[in-house]
FILUMTOR-823605 format. One record per residue (C-alpha): x, y, z; residue number from 0; residue in three letters. Coordinates in steps of 0.5 Angstrom, whole numbers. Example, Ala and Ser with C-alpha at 12.3 -4.5 7.8 and 13.67 -1.06 7.14 Angstrom:
    px    py    pz   n res
    25    -9    16   0 ala
    27    -2    14   1 ser
# end
This chain:
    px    py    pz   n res
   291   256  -303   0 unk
   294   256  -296   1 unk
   300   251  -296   2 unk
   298   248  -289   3 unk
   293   242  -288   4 unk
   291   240  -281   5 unk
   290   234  -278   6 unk
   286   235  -271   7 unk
   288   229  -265   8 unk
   282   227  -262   9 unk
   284   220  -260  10 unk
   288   222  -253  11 unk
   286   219  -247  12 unk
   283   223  -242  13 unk
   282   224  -235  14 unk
   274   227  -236  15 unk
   272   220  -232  16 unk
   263   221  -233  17 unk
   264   228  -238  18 unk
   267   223  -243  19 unk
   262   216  -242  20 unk
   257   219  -248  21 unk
   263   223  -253  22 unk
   270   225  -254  23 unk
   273   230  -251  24 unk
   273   236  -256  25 unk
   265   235  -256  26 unk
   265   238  -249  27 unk
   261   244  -248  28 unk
   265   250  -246  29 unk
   264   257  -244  30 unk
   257   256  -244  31 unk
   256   255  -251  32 unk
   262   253  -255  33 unk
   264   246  -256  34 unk
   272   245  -253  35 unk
   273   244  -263  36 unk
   271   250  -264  37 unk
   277   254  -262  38 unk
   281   249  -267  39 unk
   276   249  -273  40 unk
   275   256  -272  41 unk
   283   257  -272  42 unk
   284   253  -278  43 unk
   277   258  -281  44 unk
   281   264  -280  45 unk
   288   261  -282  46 unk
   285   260  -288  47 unk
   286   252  -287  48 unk
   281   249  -292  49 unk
   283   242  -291  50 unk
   281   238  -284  51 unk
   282   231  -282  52 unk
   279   229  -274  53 unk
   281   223  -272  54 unk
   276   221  -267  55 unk
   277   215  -262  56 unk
   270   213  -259  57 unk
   264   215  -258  58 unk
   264   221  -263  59 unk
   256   221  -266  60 unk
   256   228  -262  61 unk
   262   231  -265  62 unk
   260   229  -272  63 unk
   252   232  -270  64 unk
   256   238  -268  65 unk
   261   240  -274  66 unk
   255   237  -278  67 unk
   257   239  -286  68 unk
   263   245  -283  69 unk
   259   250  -287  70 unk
   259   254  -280  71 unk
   267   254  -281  72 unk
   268   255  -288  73 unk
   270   248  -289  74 unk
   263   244  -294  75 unk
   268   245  -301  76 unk
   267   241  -307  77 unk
   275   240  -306  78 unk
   279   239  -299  79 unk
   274   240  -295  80 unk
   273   236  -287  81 unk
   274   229  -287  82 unk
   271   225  -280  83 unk
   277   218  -280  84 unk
   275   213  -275  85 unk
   279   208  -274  86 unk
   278   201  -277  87 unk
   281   197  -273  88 unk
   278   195  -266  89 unk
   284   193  -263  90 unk
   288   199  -264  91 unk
   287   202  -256  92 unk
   287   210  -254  93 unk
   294   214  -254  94 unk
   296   220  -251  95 unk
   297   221  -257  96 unk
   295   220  -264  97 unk
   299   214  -266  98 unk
   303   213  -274  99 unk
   299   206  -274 100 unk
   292   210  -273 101 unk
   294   215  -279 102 unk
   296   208  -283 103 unk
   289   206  -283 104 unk
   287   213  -287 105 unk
   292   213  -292 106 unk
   289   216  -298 107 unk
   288   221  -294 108 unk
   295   225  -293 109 unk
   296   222  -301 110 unk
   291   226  -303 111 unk
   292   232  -299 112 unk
   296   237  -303 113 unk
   299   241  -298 114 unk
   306   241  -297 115 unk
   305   242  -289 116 unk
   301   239  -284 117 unk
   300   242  -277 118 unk
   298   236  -272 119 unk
   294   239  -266 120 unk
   289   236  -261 121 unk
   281   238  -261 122 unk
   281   239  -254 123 unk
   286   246  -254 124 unk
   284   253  -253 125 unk
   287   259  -255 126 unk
   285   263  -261 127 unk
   292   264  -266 128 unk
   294   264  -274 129 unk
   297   257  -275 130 unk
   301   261  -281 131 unk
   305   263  -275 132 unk
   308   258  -273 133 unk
   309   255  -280 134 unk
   313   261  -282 135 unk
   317   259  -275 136 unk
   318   253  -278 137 unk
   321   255  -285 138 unk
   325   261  -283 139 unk
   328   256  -277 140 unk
   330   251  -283 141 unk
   327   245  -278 142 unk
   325   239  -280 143 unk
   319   239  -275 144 unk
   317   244  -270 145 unk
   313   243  -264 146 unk
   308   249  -260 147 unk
   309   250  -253 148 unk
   306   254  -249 149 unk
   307   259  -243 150 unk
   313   255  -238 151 unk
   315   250  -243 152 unk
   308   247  -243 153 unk
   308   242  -248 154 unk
   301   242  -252 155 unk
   301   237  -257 156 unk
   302   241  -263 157 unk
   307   240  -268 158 unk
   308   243  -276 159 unk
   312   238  -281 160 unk
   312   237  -289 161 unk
   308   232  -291 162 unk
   313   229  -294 163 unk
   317   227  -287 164 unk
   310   225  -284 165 unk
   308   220  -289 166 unk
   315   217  -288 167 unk
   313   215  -281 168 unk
   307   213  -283 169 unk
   309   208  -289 170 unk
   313   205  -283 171 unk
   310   206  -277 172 unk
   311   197  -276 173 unk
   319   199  -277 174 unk
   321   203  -273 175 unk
   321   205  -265 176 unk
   317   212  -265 177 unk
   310   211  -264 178 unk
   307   218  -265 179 unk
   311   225  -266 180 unk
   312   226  -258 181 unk
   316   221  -259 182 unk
   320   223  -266 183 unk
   321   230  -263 184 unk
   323   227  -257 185 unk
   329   220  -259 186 unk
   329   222  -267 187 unk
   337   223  -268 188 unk
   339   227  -274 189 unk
   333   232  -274 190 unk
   334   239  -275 191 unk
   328   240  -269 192 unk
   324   247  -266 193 unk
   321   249  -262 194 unk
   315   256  -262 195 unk
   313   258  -255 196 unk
   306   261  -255 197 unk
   306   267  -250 198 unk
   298   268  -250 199 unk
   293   264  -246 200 unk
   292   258  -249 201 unk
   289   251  -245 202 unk
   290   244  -247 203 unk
   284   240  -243 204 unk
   286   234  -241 205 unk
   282   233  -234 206 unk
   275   235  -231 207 unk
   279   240  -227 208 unk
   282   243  -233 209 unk
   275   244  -236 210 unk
   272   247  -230 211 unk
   279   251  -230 212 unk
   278   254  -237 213 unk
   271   256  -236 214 unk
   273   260  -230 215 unk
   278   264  -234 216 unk
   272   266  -238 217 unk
   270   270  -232 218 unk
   277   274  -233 219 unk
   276   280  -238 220 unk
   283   279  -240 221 unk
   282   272  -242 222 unk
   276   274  -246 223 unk
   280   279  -250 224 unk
   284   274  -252 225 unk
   280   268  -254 226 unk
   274   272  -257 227 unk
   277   277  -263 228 unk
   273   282  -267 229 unk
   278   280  -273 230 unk
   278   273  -272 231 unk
   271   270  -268 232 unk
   271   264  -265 233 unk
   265   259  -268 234 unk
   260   254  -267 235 unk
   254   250  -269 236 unk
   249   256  -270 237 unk
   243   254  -265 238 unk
   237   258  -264 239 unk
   234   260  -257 240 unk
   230   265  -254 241 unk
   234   271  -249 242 unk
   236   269  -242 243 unk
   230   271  -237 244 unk
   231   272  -231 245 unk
   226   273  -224 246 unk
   223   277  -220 247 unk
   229   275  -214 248 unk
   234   273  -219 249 unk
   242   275  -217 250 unk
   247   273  -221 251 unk
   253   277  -221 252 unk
   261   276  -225 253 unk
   257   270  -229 254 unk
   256   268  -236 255 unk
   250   267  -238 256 unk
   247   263  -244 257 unk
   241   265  -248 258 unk
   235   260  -247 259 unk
   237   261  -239 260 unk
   231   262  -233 261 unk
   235   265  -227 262 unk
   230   265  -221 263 unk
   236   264  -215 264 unk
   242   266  -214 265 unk
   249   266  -219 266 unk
   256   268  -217 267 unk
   262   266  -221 268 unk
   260   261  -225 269 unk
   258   259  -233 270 unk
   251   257  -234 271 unk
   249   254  -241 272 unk
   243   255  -246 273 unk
   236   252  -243 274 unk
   238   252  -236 275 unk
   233   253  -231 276 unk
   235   255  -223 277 unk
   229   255  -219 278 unk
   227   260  -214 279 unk
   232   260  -207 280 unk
   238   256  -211 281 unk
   245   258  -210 282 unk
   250   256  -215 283 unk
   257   258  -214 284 unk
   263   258  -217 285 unk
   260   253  -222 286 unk
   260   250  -229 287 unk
   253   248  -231 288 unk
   252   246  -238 289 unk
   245   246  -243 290 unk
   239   244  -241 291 unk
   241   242  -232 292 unk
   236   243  -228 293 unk
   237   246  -221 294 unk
   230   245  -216 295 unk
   228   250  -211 296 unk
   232   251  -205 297 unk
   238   247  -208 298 unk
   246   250  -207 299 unk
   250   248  -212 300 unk
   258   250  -210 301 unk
   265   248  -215 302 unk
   261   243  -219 303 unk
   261   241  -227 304 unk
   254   239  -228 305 unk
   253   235  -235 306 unk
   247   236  -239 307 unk
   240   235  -237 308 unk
   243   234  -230 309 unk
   237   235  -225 310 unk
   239   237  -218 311 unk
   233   236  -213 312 unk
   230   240  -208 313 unk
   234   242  -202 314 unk
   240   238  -204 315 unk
   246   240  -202 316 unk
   251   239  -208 317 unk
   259   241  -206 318 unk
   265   240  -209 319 unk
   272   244  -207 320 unk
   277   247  -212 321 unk
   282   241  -211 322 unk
   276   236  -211 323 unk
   270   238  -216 324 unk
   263   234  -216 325 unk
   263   232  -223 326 unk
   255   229  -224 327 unk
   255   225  -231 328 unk
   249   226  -236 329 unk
   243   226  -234 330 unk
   244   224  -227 331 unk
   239   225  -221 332 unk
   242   229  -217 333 unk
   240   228  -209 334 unk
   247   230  -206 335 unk
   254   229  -206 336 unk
   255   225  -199 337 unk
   259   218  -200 338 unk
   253   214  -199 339 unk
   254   207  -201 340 unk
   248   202  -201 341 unk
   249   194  -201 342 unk
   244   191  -206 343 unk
   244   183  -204 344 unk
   239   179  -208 345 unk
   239   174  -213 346 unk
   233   169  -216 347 unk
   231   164  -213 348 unk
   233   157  -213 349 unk
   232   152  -216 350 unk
   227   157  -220 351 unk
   224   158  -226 352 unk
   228   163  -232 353 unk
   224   169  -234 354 unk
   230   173  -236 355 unk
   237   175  -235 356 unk
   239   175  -229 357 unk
   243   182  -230 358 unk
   236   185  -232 359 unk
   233   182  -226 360 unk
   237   185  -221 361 unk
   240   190  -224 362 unk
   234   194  -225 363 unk
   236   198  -218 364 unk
   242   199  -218 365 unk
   242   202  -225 366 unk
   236   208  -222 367 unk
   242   209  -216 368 unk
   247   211  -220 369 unk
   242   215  -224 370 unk
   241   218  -217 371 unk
   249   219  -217 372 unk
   248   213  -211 373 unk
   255   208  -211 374 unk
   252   201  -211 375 unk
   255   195  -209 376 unk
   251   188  -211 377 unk
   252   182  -208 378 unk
   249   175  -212 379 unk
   251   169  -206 380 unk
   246   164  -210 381 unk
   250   166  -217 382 unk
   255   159  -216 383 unk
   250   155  -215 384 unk
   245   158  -221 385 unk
   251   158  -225 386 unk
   253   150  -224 387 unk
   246   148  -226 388 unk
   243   153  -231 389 unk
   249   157  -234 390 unk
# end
């Protein structure tokens, strides 16, 4: 039995901004068609870790649906297994990292895991390793705790410590002045500390830049190599879907494409996922699409994330830069990226008859323009007076 559990961070705050309105960070498509987790569950599948916990922060129904029973990697055991540990407690706000007093909420949890070693790493990280390195480097370096690094230093939110120590910051994360393990390796006196410094390509995805940037390394041989192992594969829900088709006039050229996809216009440097439709005479350049988008006749699309089941009408012009991406939300409506902004005035009439809310009765339109990625501002001059004489 590996004498490692791991704990999987999914509660950090982001910058994802509309990606992350409907899920956690580690259930964001990637590569077109992974989720952000996969690389860490399956890295736990491949160190022969058998003994997972998520803690999740938010709307986490998709990451849930995803990892399913973890049959996929390895981890539906009578005995340790995959534990999702929401939190209980609806005052406990987002941290950049996972806190002691989210870890409290879940206690039995670490008495119960039998491992003397725990290994705490986000959900949103890519890189394919053997997490038995890294607790080697920690017992051989004698180290009370041990923090990953990657290529410049770059912190990575990854620790190894016993769970002995862990649990002893936990038990009185109320007394003390350390919030989570970023702290302790950072203020903690009188502990022997470490750090490993891993050398291969390895991405933590904190933003909406970040994510767009990691797909693109996807079209870089090297990197591929890397991340994706004949000896230590990467997994993830299996989905079944027909091979990609492509038409008469279709070009794609340095692209991945998932299968499931219909390529009738043109793709050059992008990540296209399952289920995609780019119709005749569309374009789309250096862009991330994800499952299921829709991109309509004669459209251009360039440096974009396109979420889910966005559509993107005829002839509109999506365009976005490498330092400013247009970054659609699900299922949005997309006509184009201008900064067009709309001013809605309207209110009931007063004195008037009450048939409904008054945000059902006015917000019906500006909910239809942001679906169509329209910015809306609303004015109610009448809403002082209805609220003195009904509210």
């Amino acid at each position: 039995m590996n004498n490692l559990f791991m704990v999987i961070d999914a509660t950090s705050k982001s910058n994802f901004s509309k990606l992350t309105r409907h899920r956690v960070p580690g259930a964001l498509p990637f590569g077109a068609k992974y989720r952000l987790i996969d690389f860490t569950l399956s890295n736990c599948k491949n160190s022969h870790i058998t003994n997972v916990s998520i803690f999740p922060y938010g709307n986490y129904r998709s990451l849930s649906d995803h990892i399913g029973s973890g049959n996929r990697w390895d981890l539906n055991r009578r005995h340790d297994g995959i534990f999702i540990l929401p939190p209980k407690s609806l005052n406990l706000s987002v941290e950049d990292s996972i806190s002691f007093q989210r870890m409290y909420e879940h206690i039995e949890y670490f008495n119960r895991s039998n491992q003397e070693y725990v290994i705490v790493s986000p959900a949103n990280l890519v890189w394919n390793v053997d997490y038995n390195i890294f607790l080697e480097s920690h017992l051989s370096n004698k180290a009370d705790i041990t923090e990953i690094l990657g290529q410049e230093n770059k912190r990575l939110k990854t620790y190894v410590l016993s769970k002995k120590l862990l649990l002893e910051y936990i038990h009185s994360y109320d007394q003390i002045q350390f919030r989570n393990l970023s702290d302790v390796f950072d203020y903690a006196p009188n502990l022997k500390k470490s750090t490993y410094i891993y050398k291969h390509s390895c991405y933590l995805i904190d933003s909406s830049k970040d994510l767009y940037f990691a797909n693109m390394q996807m079209l870089f041989k090297k990197v591929r190599k890397e991340w994706f192992k004949k000896e230590r594969p990467i997994f993830s829900k299996e989905t079944m879907s027909a091979p990609s088709r492509y038409g008469n006039f279709a070009d794609v050229k340095n692209s991945i494409i998932a299968s499931g996809a219909y390529i009738e216009g043109e793709v050059k440097n992008s990540i296209v996922g399952r289920k995609v439709h780019i119709a005749k005479g569309a374009k789309v350049f250096n862009s991330v699409i994800m499952n299921q988008c829709r991109i309509k006749e004669n459209a251009l699309i360039e440096h974009s994330v396109l979420d889910k089941e966005t559509i993107v009408l005829e002839n509109a012009s999506v365009i976005g830069f490498p330092d400013k991406l247009f970054v659609s939300e699900k299922k949005q409506i997309v006509v184009s990226n201008d900064d067009l902004t709309v001013l809605q005035v309207s209110s009931e009439c007063f004195p008037y008859i009450k048939t409904g809310g008054l945000a059902d009765v006015v917000g019906g339109l500006a909910i239809q323009y942001s679906k169509l990625g329209v910015k809306s501002q609303v004015i109610l001059p009448l809403y002082p007076q209805i609220k003195e004489k009904y509210g």
